[in-house]
Every structure is written in C-alpha cells, then in structure tokens.
C-alpha positions in Angstrom: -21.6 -12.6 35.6 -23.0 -9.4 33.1 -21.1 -8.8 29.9 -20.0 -5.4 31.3 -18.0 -7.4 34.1 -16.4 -9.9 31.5 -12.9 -10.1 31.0 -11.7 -8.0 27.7 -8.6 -10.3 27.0 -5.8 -8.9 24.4 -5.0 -11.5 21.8 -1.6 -11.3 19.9 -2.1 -13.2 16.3 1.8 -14.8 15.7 3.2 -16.8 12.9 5.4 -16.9 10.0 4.6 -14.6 6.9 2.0 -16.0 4.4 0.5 -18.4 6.8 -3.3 -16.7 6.6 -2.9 -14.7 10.0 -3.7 -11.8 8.6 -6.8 -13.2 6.9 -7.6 -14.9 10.2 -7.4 -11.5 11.6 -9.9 -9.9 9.2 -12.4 -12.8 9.5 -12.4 -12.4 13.9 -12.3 -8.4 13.2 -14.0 -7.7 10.0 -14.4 -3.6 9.7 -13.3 -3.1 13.2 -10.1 -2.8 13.1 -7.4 0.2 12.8 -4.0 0.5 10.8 -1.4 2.4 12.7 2.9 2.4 13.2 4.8 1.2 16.4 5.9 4.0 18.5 9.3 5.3 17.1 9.0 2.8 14.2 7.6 2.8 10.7 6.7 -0.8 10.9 2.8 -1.1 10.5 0.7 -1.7 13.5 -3.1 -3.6 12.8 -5.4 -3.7 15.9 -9.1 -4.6 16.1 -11.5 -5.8 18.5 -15.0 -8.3 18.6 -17.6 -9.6 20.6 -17.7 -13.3 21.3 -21.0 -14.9 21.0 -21.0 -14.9 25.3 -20.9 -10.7 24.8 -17.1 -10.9 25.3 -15.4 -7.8 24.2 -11.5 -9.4 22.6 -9.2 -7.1 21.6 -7.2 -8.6 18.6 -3.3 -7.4 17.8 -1.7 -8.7 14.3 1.7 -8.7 14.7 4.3 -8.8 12.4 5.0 -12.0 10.7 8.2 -13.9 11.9 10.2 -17.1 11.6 11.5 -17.1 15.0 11.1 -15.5 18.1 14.9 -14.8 18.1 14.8 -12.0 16.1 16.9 -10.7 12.8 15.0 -8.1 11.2 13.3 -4.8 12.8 9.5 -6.3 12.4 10.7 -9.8 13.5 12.2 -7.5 16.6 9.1 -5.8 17.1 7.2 -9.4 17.5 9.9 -10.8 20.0 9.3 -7.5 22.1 5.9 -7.8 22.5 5.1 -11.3 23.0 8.0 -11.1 26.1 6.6 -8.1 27.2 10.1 -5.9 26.7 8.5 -3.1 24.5 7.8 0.1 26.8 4.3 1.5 26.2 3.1 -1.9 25.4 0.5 -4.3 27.1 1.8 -7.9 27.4 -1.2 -9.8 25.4 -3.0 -12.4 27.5 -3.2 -14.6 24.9 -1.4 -15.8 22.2 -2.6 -17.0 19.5 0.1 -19.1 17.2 -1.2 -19.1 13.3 0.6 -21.9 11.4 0.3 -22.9 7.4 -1.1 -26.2 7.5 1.0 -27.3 4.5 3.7 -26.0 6.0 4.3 -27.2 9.8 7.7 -27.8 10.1 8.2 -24.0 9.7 5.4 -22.7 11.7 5.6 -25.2 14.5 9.0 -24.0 15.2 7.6 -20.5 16.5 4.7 -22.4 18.3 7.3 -24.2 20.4 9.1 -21.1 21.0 6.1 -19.5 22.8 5.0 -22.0 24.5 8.8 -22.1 26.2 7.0 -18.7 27.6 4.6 -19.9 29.3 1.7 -17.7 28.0 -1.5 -19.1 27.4 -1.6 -19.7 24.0 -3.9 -21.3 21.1 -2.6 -23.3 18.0 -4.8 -22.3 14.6 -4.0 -24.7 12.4 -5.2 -22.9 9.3 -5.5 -23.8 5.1 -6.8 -27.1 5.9 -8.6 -27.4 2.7 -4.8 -26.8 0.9 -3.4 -29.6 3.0 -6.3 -31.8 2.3 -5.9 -31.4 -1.4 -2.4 -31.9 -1.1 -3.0 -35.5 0.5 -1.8 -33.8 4.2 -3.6 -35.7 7.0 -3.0 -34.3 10.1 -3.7 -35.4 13.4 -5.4 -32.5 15.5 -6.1 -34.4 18.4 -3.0 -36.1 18.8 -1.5 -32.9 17.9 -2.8 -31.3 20.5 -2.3 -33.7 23.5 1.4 -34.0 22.6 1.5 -29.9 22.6 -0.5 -29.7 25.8 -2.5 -26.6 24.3 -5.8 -26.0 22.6 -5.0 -26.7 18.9 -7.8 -26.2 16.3 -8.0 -26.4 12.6 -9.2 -23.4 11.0 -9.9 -22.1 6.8 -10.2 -18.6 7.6 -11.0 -17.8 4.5 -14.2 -19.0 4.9 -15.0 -19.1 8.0 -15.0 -23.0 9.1 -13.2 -23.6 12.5 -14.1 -20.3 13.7 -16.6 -21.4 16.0 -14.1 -23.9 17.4 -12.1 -21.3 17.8 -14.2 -19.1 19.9 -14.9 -21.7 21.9 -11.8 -22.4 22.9 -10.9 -18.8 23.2 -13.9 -18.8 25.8 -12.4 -22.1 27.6 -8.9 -19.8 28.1 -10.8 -16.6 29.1 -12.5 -18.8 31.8 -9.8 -20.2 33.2 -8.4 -16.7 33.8 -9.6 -15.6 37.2 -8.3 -12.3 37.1 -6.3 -9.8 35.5 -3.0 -10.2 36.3 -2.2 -6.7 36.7 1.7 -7.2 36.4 1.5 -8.2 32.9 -0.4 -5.5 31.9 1.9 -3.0 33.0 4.4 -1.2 30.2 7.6 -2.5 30.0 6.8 -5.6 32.0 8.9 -8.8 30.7 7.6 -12.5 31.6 10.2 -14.0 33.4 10.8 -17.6 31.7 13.4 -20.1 31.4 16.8 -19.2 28.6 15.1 -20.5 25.1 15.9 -23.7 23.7 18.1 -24.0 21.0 17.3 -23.9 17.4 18.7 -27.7 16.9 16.4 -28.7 20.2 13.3 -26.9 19.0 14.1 -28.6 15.4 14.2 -31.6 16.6 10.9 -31.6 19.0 9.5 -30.4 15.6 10.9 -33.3 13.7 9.4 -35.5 16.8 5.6 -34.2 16.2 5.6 -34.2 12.3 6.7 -37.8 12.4 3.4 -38.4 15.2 0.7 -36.6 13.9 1.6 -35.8 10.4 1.0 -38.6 7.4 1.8 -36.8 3.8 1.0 -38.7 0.8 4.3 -38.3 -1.5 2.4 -38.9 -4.9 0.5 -35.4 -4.7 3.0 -33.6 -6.0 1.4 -33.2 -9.3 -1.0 -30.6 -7.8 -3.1 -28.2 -9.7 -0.8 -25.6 -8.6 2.3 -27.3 -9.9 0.8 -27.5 -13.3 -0.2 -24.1 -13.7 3.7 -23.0 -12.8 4.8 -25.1 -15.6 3.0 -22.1 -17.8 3.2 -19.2 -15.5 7.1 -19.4 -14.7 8.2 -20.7 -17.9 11.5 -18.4 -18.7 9.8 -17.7 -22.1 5.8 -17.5 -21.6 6.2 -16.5 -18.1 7.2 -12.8 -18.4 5.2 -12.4 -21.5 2.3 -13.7 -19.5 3.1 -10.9 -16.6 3.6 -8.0 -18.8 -0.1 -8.5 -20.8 -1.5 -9.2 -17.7 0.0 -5.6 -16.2 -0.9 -4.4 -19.7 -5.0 -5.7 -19.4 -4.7 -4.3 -15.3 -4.1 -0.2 -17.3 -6.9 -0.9 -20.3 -9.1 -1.9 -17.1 -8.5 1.6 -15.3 -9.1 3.6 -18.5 -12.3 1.5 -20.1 -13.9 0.2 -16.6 -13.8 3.2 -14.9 -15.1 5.8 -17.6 -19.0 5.2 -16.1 -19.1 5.8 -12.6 -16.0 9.1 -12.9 -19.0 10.4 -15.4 -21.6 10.0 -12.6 -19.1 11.7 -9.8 -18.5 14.5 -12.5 -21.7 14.9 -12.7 -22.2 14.9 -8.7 -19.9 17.7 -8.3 -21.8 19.5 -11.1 -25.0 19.4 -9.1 -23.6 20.0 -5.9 -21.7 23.5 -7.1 -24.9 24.5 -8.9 -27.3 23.7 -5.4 -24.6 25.7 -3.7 -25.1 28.3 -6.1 -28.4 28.7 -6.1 -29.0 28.6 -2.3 -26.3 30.7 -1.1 -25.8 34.7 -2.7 -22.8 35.9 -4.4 -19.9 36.1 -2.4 -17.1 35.3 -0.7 -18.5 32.2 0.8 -19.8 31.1 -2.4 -16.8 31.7 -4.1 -14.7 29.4 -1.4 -17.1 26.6 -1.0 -17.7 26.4 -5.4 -14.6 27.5 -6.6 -12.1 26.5 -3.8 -13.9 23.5 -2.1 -16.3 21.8 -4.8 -13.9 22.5 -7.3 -10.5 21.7 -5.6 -11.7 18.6 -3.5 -14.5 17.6 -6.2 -11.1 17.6 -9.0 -9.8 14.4 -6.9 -12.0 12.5 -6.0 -13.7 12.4 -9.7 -10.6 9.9 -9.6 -11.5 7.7 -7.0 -13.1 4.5 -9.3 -9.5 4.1 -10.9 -7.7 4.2 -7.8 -10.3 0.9 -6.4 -10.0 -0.8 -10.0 -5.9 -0.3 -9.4 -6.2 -2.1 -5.8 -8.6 -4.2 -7.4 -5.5 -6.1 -9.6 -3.6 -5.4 -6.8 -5.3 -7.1 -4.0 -6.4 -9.9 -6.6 -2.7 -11.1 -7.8 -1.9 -10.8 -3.7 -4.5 -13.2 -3.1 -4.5 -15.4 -5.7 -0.3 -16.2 -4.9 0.6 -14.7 -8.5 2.6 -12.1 -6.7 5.2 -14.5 -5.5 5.9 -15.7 -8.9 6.3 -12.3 -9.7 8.9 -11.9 -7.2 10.5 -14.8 -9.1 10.2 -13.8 -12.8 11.9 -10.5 -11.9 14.8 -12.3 -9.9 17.2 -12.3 -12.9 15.9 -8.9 -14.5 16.7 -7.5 -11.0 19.6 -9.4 -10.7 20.6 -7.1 -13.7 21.3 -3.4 -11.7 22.2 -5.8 -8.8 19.3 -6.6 -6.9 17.1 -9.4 -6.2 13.8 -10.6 -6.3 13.1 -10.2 -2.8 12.8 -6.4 -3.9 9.4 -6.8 -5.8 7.4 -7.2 -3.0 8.5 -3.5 -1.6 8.6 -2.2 -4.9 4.8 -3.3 -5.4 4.0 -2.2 -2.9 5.2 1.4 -4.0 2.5 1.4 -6.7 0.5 2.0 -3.7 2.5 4.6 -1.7 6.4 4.5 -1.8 5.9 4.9 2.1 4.7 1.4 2.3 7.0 0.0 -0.5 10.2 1.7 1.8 8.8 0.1 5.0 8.8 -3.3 3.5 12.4 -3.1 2.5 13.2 -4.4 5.9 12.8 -7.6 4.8 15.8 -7.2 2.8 18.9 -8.5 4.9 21.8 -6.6 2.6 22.2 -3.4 3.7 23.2 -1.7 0.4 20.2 -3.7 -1.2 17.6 -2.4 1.4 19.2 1.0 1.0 19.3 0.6 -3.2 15.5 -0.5 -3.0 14.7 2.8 -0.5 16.5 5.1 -3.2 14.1 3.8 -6.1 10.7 3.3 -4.7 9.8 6.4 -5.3 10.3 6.0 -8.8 7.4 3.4 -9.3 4.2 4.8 -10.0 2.1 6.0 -6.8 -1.6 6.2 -6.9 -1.1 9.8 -6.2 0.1 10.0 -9.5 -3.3 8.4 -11.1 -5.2 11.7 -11.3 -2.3 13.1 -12.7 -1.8 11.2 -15.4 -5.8 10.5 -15.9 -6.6 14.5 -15.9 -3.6 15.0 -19.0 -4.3 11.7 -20.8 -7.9 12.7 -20.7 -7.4 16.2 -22.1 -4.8 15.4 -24.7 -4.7 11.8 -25.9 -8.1 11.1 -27.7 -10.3 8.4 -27.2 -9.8 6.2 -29.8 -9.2 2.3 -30.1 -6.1 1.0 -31.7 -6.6 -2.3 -34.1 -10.1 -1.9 -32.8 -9.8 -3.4 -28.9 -6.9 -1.7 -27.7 -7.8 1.9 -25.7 -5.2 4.4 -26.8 -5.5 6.2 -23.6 -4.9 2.8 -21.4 -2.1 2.1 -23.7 -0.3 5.5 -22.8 -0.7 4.9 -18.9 0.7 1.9 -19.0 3.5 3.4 -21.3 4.0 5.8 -18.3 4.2 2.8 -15.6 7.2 1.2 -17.7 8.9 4.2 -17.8 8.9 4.6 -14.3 9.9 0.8 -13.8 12.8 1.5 -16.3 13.7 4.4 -14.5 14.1 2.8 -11.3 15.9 -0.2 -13.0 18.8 2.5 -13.9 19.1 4.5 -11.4 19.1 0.9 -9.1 22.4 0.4 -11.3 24.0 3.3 -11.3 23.7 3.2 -7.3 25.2 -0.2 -8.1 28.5 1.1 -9.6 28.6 4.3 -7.3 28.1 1.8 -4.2 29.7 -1.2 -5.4 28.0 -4.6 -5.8 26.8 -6.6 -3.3 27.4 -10.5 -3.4 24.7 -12.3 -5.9 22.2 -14.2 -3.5 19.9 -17.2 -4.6 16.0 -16.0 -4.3 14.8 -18.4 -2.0 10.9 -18.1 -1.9 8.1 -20.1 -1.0 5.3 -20.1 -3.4 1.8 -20.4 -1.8 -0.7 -22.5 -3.9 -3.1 -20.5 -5.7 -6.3 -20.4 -4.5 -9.3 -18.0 -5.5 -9.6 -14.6 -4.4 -11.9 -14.3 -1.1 -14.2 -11.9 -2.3 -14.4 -10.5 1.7 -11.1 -9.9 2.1 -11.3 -8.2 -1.4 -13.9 -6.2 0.0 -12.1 -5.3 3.0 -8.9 -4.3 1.3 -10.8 -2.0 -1.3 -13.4 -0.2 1.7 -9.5 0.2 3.4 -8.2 2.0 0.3 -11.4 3.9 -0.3 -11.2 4.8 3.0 -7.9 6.4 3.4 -8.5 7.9 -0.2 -11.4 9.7 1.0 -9.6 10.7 4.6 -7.2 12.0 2.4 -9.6 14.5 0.4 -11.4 15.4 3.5 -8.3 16.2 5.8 -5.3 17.3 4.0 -6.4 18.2 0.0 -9.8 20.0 1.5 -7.2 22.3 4.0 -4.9 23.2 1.2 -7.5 24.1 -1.3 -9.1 26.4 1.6 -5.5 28.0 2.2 -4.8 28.3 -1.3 -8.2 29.7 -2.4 -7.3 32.4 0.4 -3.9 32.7 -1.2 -5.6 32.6 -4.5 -8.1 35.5 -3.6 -6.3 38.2 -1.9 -4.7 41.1 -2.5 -7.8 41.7 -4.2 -7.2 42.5 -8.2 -6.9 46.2 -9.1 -9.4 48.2 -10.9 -9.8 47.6 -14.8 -7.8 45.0 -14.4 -5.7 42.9 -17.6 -5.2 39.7 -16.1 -7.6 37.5 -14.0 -7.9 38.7 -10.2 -5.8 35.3 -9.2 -3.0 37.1 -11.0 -2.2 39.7 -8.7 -3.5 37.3 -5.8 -0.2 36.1 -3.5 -0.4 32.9 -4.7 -0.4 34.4 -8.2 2.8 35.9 -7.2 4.3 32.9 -6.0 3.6 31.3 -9.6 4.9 33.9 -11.6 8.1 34.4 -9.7 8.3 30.3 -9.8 7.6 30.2 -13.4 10.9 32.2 -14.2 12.5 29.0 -13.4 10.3 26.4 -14.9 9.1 28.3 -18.3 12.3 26.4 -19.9 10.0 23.0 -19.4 7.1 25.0 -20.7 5.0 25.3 -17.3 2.8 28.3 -16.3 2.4 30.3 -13.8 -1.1 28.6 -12.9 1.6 24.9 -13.6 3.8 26.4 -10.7 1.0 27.5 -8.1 -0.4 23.6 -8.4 3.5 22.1 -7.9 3.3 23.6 -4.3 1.0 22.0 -2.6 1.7 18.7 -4.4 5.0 18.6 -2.2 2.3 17.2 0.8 0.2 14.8 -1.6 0.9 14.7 -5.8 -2.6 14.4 -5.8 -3.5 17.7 -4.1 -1.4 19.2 -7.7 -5.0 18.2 -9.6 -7.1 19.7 -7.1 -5.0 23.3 -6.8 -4.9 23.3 -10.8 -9.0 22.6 -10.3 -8.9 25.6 -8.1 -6.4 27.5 -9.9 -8.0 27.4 -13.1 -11.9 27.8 -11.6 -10.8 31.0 -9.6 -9.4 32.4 -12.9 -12.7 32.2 -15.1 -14.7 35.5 -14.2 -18.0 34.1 -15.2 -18.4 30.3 -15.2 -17.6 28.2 -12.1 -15.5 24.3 -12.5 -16.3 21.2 -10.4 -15.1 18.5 -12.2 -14.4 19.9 -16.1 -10.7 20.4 -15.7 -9.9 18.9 -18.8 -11.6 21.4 -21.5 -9.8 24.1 -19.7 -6.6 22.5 -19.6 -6.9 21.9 -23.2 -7.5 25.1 -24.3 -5.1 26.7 -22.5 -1.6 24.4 -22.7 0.6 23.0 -25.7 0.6 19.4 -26.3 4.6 20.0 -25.3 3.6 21.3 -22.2 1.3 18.4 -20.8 3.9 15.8 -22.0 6.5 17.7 -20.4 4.1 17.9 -17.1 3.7 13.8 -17.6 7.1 13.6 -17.7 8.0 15.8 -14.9 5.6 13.4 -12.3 7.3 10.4 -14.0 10.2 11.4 -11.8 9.0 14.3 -9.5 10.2 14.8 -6.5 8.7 13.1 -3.7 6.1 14.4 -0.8 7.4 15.6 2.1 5.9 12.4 4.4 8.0 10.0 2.0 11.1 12.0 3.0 10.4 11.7 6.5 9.9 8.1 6.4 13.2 7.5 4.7 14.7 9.6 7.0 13.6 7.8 9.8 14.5 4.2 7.8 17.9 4.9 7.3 18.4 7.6 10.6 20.0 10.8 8.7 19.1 13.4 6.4 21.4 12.7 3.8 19.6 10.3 2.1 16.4 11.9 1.8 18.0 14.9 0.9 20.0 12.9 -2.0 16.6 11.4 -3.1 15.0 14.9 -3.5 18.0 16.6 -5.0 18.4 13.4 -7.7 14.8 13.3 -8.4 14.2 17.0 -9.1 17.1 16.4 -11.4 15.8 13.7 -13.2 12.3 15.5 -13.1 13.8 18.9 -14.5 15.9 16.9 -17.5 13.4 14.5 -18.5 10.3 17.8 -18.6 13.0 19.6 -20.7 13.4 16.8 -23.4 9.8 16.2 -23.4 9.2 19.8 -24.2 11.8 20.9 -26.2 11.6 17.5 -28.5 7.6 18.1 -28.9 7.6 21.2 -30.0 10.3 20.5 -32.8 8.0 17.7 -34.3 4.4 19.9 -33.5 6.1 23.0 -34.3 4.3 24.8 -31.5 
C-alpha cells in the first residue's frame, strides 16, 4: 500500500489537567499545529497533524482536560461530547488516546476506564515516568496492560523517550483498522455503548489495578520537591519570595530588552529611509513612511518585551511555581471574597483578559466565575506593554536606583501592582453589592518541579511571537492605513496655521473629542490614538506613531516616538495617560467574549461603563495632583 492510500486516523489526546497531554501533544505535533475556539464556544480548540515514520498522515485533537467523562464544567462538557460523538459538526476521533500522570494513577485511571466502557480503540500514555521513578513509583506496564486489555506505554514527553513506542503502537491500531468506518465520521454521530459504570464501580476497578501493578515506596516522601515548599510556601518567606521574583520578571523587560528594541528601531529607520529614496514624493510615500512604517514599525519596536514577558510566564508554568502561586494568593484572595482558584485565570489576563475570562470556567461558584470575569480586565494585558514602554521611555529617565535597581523597571512594575490592587477592590466591592459566597477550601494539586523544557519554551514563545506579529500585519497595519486616509484628507487649506492633520477628519474627530478629555490633560492628537485602541490598546501607540509623523511637515518617524512625545506633553499629561490604561476601558473583542461567557449584554456593558469611570477619575487625579507639585 502507497502513503497516499494510508489511513489518516484522527487522534483525540484525553486526560485530567496537568497530566503532560498537552506537552505530549507538542512533542507528536511540534510547529504543526493550530489554536482555534469550539463552534459557539469560547473554550480553546488545539489541533495539529504528523507523519509517522511509515509516511502516515495523523491528525492530533487536544482536548480539554477533564476528571471525568461525566461532565460538570463547559470544557469538561465539550470533552464528553466529542469522545461520544454527540457534538454536531464534529468527527468522532478514531482513536483515543488516554494521557495519565504517572504519579498520579488513581485519578487518571479513572477516565481511562471510562472510555474504554466506549468501546473506542484507545491507547494508555503512561507519562512523567522519570517523576514517578524518583518518587520510588514502580509500575507495572506489562501487567498494567494485560489487565486493561489495551496498548499501554510509558512515555516522558518532555523528552521524547517512549515516543517511538508510541508510534508503534499507534501503527499496530491503524493496522488493524480495515477501513473507515464511515458512520463515525459522520457529524452528530453518537457511539452507541452500554449506560456508564458508576463512579463507586469505576473506583473500585481502579483501587483493583493500583493494588496489581502499582508498588509505591512510602519513605520518599522527603522529595526534592517537598523541601523546596518548605521555603517557597512558607506564610512569611513565601509571598516575599513571589513578589521579588515578579519584581526581577519587570527589571528583566526594561534592562534585557533595551538591545534588540534598538536594532528594530533602527530597522524601521532604514526601511522608511530605502522607501524614501526609491519611491518620489507623494501620496504613496507619504502612506507607506508615515502611515505604514511609522504606524506598524511604532509596535512592533516592542515586540522583545512582550517574548521576555512570556518568557517568565511560560517559565513559572513549567517549572510548577504557578500552582504555588495559586496557593499563596488563597488567603489574600480570600480577602474581597475569592479564592485561589482565581489566579490561574487572572494570569492568564497578563496575557489577554480574553484568555484569563475563558479560564474562569473552572470556577464552580457562579458569583465567583462572574466576580473573576468583572476584574480580569483590570490585570495588565500585553497590549498595555507598548503603552507603558513608549511613556516610561520618554519621561522617566534612565537611571539606576542604589546602583542595581532600573528606575524605569521599577515604575512598570509599580503600574502592574496597581492594576492588581485595583482588581483586588473592585473584586470586593462586587462582593458587598453581590453578597458573599460561602468560603471554600483551595484544594490544589501541586505538580513537582521540574526544569523548564527548553522546546516547549520555544514553542510557546514562536506562538506568542506569532500571533503578535499577525496582529501587526492584520488588524494594526488596516487601521493605520484607514487612519492615515482619515489623517490626510480634507486636504489642509492654503497658508495654513496648524499642521494639515489638523483640518484632516480625523483631526476633527480629535478636537471635537478633546472637549471632553482636556480635563485629564489629553490632546487632540491623545484623542485621535484612543479610537482605534478600542480594537487593540496596542494599535493607541501605533496611531500616536502616525499621528505625530503625519503632523511634522519636514522630517518623517519610524520608530522615534519618544522625542516627540516629550517635547510636546506635560509630565501631568503622560502620568495621567498611564493612569488612564491602568483602568481603560476594554477592546471591543474582550466585550464580546464576556458577552458570550455570561449570555447578555449587561455585563459587558457594566464592565465598559465602570471601567471608563475608573479610567476618567484616576486620569483626573493623576493630572490635576501633578501639576500642583510640577507647577505646569
């Protein structure tokens, strides 16, 4: 048989959160994979594909992680769906491939039993078998396997080992498939199986194997891992630990990055002067230097602090810090009413809030999910990066304090911590307008720590690079071309006062804006950059880029916002612009999403109306209170 008549089985990767399916999933798929939502849900969908060393073209689904195939929460739903083959528009997979934690198998071979009730042919990836044989966990695969009745192979995806076993037996299943069964790949199609077991049957089965094939050595206990929690969740040394650790993350985005934004500066320099030098004076010079170069070109300068940002990020995630985070927050959280169990979401906002309000589902109490959903926005996006980067730049000098600390890093992180302290009181007022929910134990399972995987590192940061970049080449780059053409026309009178963007209709729209922001000390060029921010805060840097090169008659801008900036604002007025996107009001995706999480406008319309508020006040104390100490 050729590789072009080979089966191309689907694959659906299942198992409990934190059990290395994901990482599994990167190792099989490496680049070739897409991030996507479920149809009608805002619950992320990873799919990828691979060739088998036969030629075999697999097609690889991640699905959400779950407990139990008898669903409580919308992802765990979304799992159950698909693996029975009751979600319309999907393909039944023709494989399943059950991903269970080693150290953990009680809890993961509860959902392996559960699908093999369905009588799909399935796999067992026994994975983190280093972990369990550091932690004295001797398991018996073989035995294991002839008591399941099922291929069942160990697996370290985190370097590779098992993965050729795992082929293998992938190739052993393919074989045996004859054909397609063309009923289970038809949309909507449920497998017809027996009524499930019930939770104290499957239990017990599960207590049956562990006491067969599993041998645990009780005196490892005193792991490596243990003995590094006696430090890192100590109630004293534990938070202090956290917060220089978040503090070193912010000096790092300041001091690391300074090089390589130089060299893309400098990039955008060259580029705009090639462009004009080939091309002659005109109207297509003037869009692609002063509305393209200069607009798109003012964004991604920022692009080595955003990977430095995931950098930490993905680092902590991989390491099993973040857990333990999740845990030292429990009782400040437990302050404005909330758990731990919302750190994980609210991390995730640091990202994109649109993440952060997805993961709330994970969150069984209603008025906590809905508590957590109302403050996300409030922690720090990386949209906000080149915001804060562009004004600390122009306005805070670069200076060491007591000779190792960078003044500028120290005022980014000062503008994190405000946001966190933000969200931590408006979380409690919600808690007083809503009334608080009963106090629940955190109940979290801390993984051990482990080092980083420097290719799932790499993966994570080409992912974030990646949509970064998408993001300045789809949606920045069209609104800098619609706003130079706002920006350009009317054309300016003659013997003209002002610049020609002035009289432009997009120098309109600012000056009839400004009437209601001069009171926070914003221009008219301020209010031009605040409208297209509403689709990405980010695109506010590249319009002021735009804004500001389309109003110098003589001298084009690709990457030297800051000079200009400085010149032409108040130190009131760029602290009043930081503390306007402490609390600005969020882009119009976010809105959609929380629409769609909690299914009516009034929330979304609450969060914009509360967080303009917050915004307008907090811009108007800034300015007000600077310009009474700097008398400007």
């Amino acid at each position: 048989m050729s590789v072009t008549e080979l089966l191309s089985p689907r694959i659906a990767l299942v198992g409990n959160p934190n059990c290395g399916k994901t990482a599994l999933f990167n190792r099989l798929t490496g680049a070739r994979q897409k991030v996507a939502n479920y149809a009608g849900v805002t619950i992320e969908r990873k799919e990828g594909r691979f060739h088998s060393p036969v030629g075999r073209l697999w097609h690889v689904l991640d699905l959400p992680g779950t407990y139990s195939l008898n669903a409580i929460t919308p992802d765990e739903k979304i799992t159950q769906d698909i693996i029975t083959g009751a979600r319309a528009g999907e393909i039944l997979p023709d494989i399943a491939m059950c991903v269970v934690d080693a150290t953990n198998l009680r809890r993961g071979l509860r959902v392996a039993l559960e699908l093999k009730e369905l009588d799909i042919p399935m796999i067992l990836a026994v994975n983190m078998m280093d972990i369990a044989k550091k932690r004295h966990i001797r398991i018996d695969i073989a035995l294991l396997q002839e008591c399941l009745q099922i291929p069942v192979v160990e697996t370290i995806a985190v370097d590779a080992r098992g993965i050729d076993a795992l082929l293998d037996s992938l190739e052993q299943l393919a074989a045996n498939m004859v054909q397609v069964n063309t009923l289970s790949s038809a949309p909507g199609k449920t497998s017809d199986h027996a009524a499930p077991a019930s939770p104290e049957s499957t239990q017990a089965k599960v207590n049956a194997l562990l006491q067969r094939c599993v041998k645990v050595d009780e005196e490892s206990d005193s792991s490596l891992s243990h003995t590094i929690d006696n430090f890192i969740l100590h109630p004293f040394f534990g938070p202090v630990i956290f917060t220089v650790l978040m503090f070193l993350v912010f000096q790092a985005v300041f001091t690391w990055a300074q090089g390589p934004m130089d060299l893309i500066k400098s990039a955008m320099d060259y580029i705009a002067t090639s462009v004009e030098s080939l091309l002659a004076a005109g109207m297509l010079q003037d869009l692609l230097v002063k509305g393209v170069i200069s607009g798109a070109g003012s964004v991604l300068v920022f692009l080595p602090q955003i990977i430095i940002l995931f950098f930490f990020i993905l680092v902590m995630e991989d390491s099993g810090y973040l857990p333990r985070a999740a845990f030292l927050l429990d009782r400040v959280m437990g302050k404005v009413g909330l758990s731990g169990r919302a750190f994980i979401p609210l991390l995730s906002s640091f990202a994109c809030a649109i993440p952060g309000i997805m993961a709330t589902r994970t969150i069984q109490n209603p008025r906590d999910r809905l508590i957590t959903i109302m403050i996300a926005p409030l922690m720090t996006c990386s949209a906000r990066l080149p915001v804060y980067t562009l004004i600390i730049s122009a306005f805070i000098p670069k200076k060491m304090i007591f000779g190792w600390l960078n003044l500028q890093g120290v005022i980014l992180f000062g503008l994190y911590i405000a946001g966190i302290a933000s969200a931590m009181l408006v979380a409690l007022f919600f808690q007083k307008k809503w009334g608080q929910s009963l106090q629940q134990a955190l109940m979290l399972e801390l993984p051990d720590y482990r080092l980083p995987n420097v290719r799932n590192l790499l993966l994570g940061l080409w992912e974030r690079t990646k949509i970064f970049i998408s993001r300045v080449g789809t949606i920045i780059l069209a609104l800098m071309i619609l706003l130079w053409f706002l920006s350009s026309f009317p054309a300016a009178p003659e013997n003209a006062t002002y610049p020609a963007i002035y009289y432009s209709l997009a120098g309109m729209l600012g000056r009839m804006l400004e009437t209601i922001f001069a009171p926070i000390g914003f221009n008219w060029q301020i209010c031009i950059a605040l409208v297209p921010g509403l689709a990405a805060r980010e695109v506010a840097v590249a319009a002021l880029g735009t804004v500001y090169s389309l109003s110098q008659s003589d001298s084009q801008l690709s990457g030297s916002l800051e000079p200009l900036i400085a010149q032409s604002w108040s130190m009131a007025t760029a602290l009043s612009l930081l503390a306007w996107y402490v609390f600005a009001p969020q882009c119009i995706a976010t809105l959609s999403v929380v629409k769609r999480e909690t299914n009516t406008w009034r929330y979304p319309i609450l969060m914009a109306a509360y967080l303009f508020g917050l915004a307008y006040a907090a811009s108007f104390l800034t300015y007000n209170i600077t310009r009474f100490f700097t008398g400007s």
